[in-house]
C-alpha positions as CSV (number, residue, x, y, z in Angstrom):
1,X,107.2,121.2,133.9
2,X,107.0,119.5,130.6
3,X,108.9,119.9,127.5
4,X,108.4,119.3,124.4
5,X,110.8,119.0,121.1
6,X,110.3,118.2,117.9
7,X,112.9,115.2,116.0
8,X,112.8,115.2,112.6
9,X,115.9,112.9,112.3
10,X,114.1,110.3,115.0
11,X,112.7,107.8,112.4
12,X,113.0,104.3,113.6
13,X,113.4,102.3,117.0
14,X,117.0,102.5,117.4
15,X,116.7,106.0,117.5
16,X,113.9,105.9,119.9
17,X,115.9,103.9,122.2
18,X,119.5,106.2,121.9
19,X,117.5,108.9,122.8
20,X,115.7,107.4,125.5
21,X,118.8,105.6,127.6
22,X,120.4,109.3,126.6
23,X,117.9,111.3,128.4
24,X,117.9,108.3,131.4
25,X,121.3,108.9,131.6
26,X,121.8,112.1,132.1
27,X,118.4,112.6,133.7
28,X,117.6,109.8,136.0
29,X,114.0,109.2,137.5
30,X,112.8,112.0,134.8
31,X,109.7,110.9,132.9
32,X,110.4,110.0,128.9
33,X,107.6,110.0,126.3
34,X,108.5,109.4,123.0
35,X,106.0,109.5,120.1
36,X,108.0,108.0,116.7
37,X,104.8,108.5,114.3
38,X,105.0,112.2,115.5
39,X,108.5,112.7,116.1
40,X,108.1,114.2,119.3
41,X,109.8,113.7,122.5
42,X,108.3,114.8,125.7
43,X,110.8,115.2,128.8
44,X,109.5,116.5,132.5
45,X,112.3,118.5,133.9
46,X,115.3,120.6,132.8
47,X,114.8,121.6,128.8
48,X,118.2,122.8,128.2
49,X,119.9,119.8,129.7
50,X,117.4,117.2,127.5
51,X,118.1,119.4,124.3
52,X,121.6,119.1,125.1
53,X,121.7,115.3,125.8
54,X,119.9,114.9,122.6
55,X,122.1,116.8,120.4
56,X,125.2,115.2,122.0
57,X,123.6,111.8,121.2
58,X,123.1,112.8,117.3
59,X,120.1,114.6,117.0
60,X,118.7,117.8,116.4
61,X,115.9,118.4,118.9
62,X,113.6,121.5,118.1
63,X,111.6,122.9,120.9
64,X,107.9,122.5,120.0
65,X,104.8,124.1,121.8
């Protein structure tokens, strides 16, 4: 299952990277797509552990439908 969550504050490719090694971390062999122009980030698996990871990385994910 795929979620989805909105990053406002995710504006250049630094922050494209934190957030991806983050969610690699803490989510290994999980699928990461992140769309910068949109500000979305797309995660298969647990939502509540990839919103977490984010927001302990620095940013303020917002779940989007």
């Amino acid at each position: 299952m795929s979620a989805v969550f909105k990053v406002e504050d995710m504006n250049c490719g630094h922050c494209v990277s934190t957030i991806r090694a983050a969610l690699q971390e803490a989510m290994p062999g999980v699928p990461v797509q992140i769309d910068l122009e949109r500000h979305l980030v797309t995660v298969d698996g647990d939502a509540g552990l990839a919103a977490t990871t984010m927001r302990e990385a620095g940013y303020e994910p917002v779940p989007s439908a």
